[in-house]
C-alpha positions in Angstrom: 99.5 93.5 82.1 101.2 91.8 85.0 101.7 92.7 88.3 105.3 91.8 90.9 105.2 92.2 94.0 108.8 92.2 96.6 107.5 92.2 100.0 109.7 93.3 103.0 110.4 90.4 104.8 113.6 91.4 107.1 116.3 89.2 106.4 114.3 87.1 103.7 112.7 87.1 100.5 109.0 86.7 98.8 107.4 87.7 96.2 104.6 87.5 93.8 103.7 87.5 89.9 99.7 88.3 89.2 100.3 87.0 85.4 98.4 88.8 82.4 97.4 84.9 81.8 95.8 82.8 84.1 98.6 82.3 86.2 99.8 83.6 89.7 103.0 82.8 91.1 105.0 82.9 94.4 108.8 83.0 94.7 110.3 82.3 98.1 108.7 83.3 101.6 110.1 84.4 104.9 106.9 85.0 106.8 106.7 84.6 110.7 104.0 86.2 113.6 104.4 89.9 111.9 103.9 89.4 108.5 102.3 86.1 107.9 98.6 87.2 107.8 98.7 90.3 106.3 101.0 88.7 103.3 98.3 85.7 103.1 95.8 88.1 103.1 97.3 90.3 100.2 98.1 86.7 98.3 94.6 85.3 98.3 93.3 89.0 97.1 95.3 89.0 94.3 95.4 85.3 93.4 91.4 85.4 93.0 90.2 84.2 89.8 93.5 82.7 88.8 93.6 78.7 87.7 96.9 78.0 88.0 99.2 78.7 90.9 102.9 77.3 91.5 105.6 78.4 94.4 108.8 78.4 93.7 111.9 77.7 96.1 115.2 79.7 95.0 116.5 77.3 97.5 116.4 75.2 100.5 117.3 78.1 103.5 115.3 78.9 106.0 115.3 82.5 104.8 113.5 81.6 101.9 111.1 79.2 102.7 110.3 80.5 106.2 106.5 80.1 107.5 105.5 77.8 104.4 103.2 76.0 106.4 101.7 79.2 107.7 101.0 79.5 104.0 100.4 76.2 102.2 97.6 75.8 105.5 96.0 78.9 104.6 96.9 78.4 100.6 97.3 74.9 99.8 100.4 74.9 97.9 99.4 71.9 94.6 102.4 73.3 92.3 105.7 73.0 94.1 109.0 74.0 92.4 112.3 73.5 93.4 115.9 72.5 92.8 116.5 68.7 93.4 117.9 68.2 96.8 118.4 66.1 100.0 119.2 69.0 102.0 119.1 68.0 105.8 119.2 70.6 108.3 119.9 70.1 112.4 117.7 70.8 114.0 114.9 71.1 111.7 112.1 73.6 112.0 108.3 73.2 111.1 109.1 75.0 108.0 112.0 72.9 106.8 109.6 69.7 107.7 107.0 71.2 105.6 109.3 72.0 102.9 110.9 68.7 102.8 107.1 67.7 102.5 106.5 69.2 99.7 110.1 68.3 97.8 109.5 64.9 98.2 106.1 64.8 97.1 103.4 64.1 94.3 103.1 68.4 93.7 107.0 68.5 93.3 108.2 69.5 89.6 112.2 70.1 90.0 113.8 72.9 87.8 116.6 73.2 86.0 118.0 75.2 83.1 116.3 74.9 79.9 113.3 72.9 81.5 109.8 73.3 80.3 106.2 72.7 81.7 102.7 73.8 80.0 101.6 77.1 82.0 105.2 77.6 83.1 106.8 78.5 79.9 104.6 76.5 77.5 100.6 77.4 76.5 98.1 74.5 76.7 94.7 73.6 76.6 93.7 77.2 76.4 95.2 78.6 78.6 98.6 81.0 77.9 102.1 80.4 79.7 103.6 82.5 82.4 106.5 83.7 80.7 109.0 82.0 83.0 112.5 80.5 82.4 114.8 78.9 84.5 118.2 79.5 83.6 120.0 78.0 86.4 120.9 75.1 87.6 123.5 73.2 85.2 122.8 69.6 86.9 126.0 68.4 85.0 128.2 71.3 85.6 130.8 70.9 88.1 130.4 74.2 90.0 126.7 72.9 90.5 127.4 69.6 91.7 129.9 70.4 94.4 127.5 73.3 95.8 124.8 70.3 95.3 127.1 68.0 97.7 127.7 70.5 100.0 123.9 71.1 100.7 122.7 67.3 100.9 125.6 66.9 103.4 124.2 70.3 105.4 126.9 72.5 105.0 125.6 75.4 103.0 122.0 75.9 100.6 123.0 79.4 99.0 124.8 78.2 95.3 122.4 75.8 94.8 120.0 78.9 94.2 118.2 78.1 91.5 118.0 81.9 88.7 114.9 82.4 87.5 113.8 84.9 84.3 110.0 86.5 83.9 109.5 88.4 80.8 106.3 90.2 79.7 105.7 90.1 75.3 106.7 93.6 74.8 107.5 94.8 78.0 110.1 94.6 81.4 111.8 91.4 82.6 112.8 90.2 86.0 115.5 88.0 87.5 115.9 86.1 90.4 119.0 85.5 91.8 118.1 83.5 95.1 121.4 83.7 97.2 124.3 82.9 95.2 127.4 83.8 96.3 130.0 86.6 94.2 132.4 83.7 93.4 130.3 80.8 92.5 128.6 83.5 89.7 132.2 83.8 88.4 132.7 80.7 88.1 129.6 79.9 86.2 129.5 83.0 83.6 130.4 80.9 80.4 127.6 78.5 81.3 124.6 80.7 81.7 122.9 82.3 78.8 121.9 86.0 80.2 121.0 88.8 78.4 119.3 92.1 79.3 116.9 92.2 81.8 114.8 95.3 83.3 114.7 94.7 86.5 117.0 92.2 88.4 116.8 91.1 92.3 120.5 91.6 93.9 121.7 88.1 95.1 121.8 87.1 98.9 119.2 90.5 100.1 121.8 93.0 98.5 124.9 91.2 100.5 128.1 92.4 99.7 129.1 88.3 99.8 126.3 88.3 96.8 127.6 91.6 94.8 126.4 90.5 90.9 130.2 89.8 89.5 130.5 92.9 86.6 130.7 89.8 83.9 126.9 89.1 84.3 126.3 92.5 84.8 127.5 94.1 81.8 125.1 91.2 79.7 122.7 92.1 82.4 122.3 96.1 81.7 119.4 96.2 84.3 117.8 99.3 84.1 117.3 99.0 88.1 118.5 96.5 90.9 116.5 95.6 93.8 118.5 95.3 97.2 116.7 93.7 100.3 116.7 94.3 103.7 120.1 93.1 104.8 121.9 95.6 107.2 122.8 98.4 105.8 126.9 97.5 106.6 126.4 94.2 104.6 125.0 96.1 101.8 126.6 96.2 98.4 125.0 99.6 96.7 125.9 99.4 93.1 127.8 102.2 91.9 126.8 103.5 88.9 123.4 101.6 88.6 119.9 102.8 89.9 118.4 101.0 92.9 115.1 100.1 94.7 116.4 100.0 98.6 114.0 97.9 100.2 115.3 99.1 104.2 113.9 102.5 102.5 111.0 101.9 100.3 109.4 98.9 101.8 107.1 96.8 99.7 107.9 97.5 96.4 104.9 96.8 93.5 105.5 96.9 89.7 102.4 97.4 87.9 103.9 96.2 84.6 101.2 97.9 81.2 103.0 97.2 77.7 106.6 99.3 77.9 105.4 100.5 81.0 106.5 100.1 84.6 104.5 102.0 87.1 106.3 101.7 90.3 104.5 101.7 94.0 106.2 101.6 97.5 104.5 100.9 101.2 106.8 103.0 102.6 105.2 106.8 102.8 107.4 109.3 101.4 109.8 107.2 99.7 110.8 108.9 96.1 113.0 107.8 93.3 114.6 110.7 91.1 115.2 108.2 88.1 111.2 107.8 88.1 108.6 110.3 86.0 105.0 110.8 87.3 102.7 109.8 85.3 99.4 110.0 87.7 98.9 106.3 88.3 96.9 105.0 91.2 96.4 101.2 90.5 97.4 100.5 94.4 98.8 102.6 97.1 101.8 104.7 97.2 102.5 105.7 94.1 106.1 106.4 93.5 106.8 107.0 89.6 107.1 105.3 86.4 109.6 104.1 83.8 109.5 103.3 80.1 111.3 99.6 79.2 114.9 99.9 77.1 115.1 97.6 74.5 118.0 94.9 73.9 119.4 97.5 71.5 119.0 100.7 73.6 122.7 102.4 74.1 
């Protein structure tokens, strides 16, 4: 079993993957005076007794890597993953000094599409692989290297989002879209290998400026979208495809057991009609659960 956690961050992502190996993984982090210790707190819980812990950075916004020294102080950060960048920002906060820090340093691996690394993708020495795939960037497509441009010059981080893929043997999947933007996903359809995928994290918080273009959908077929806490008027709902509102529901949890997805909100009350009950109580609000379609489901 595995466990993935989308904390509510505000305007921000994080989230976490407690690995059925001995793995634990965080993707992005907003945290700031609020959040930050009850997140760490929540972290270090559910990162006990796992070896082998990485971060990874969608990308080099604020929104995404906010409060990282809050947590690589209180969580020493020794597997850092990111796109390879030379992003500058004016002015530059604590948190964009720290992440430079740790881009530039000896606990840096960059990621790209296709790449490998023993615990990431590959099993070694004993010990299994997270299940983990990046699937974009392209370093040699062109799309890439003019959003690449734009964000060592300063301009603008979001379409150098890097997309990241978590699969469980035999059970859901998860993408990561980071903050790419409606068009540049256009433009990149014929150069990214996507298939279906259970449960898959709207681009840009649920922006309308990130709506998933229909081509990658349709390959996509996610069985549920996850939309963050942008305002509600920037919010691109998703006609026709069932949702996990995060302004609504909160934390989300996804207890994931074999074909199972047992599904748990922080949010009191909150309900999902497209969920069964199936009397779970691994953690706290339980909401419902849902069985995984296969590729070949109709």
């Amino acid at each position: 079993m595995s466990v993935i956690k989308s904390f509510a961050v505000g305007n921000g992502d994080m989230f976490y993957i407690r690995h059925g190996s001995d793995n634990f993984s965080i993707i992005d982090c907003n945290l700031n005076d609020e959040n930050a210790d009850r997140i760490i707190e929540d972290l270090k819980a559910q990162s006990a007794g796992k070896s082998i812990s990485r971060f990874i950075c969608t990308h080099p916004d604020q929104d995404h890597f906010g409060g990282i020294e809050r947590l690589d102080d209180a969580m020493p950060i020794v597997n850092f993953y990111c796109v390879k960048n030379q992003a500058i920002k004016d002015p530059e906060t604590e948190s964009f000094k720290r992440y430079c820090k740790l881009r530039d340093g000896d606990k840096a691996f960059h990621i790209f599409k296709g790449c490998t690394r023993k615990w990431m993708n590959k099993e070694g020495d004993g010990r299994g692989a997270a299940g983990i795939n990046i699937l974009w960037p392209d370093t040699e497509n062109e799309h890439f290297k003019e959003a690449l441009a734009c964000c060592d010059a300063g301009e603008s981080f979001n379409n150098t989002s890097a997309v990241i893929r978590y699969s469980l043997n035999g059970g859901a999947s998860f993408m990561w879209l980071g903050d790419l933007e409606t068009g540049f996903m256009e433009n990149i359809t014929d150069s990214i290998n996507l298939q279906k995928t259970t449960v898959v994290v709207a681009a840009h918080h649920g922006r309308d400026s990130g709506k998933i273009p229909d081509s990658w959908l349709e390959k996509l077929d996610p069985q549920f979208i996850i939309i963050g806490e942008a305002p509600s008027r920037h919010l691109n709902y998703y006609t026709g495809y069932n949702i996990f509102t995060q302004n609504k529901a909160g934390d989300l949890t996804f207890d994931l057991v074999n074909d199972k997805v047992h599904v748990y909100a922080s949010e009191e009350g909150y309900s999902h009609k497209k969920l069964t009950d199936e009397g779970q109580s691994a953690f706290k609000g339980y909401v419902g659960s849902f069985t995984v379609e296969t590729e070949y489901t109709l």
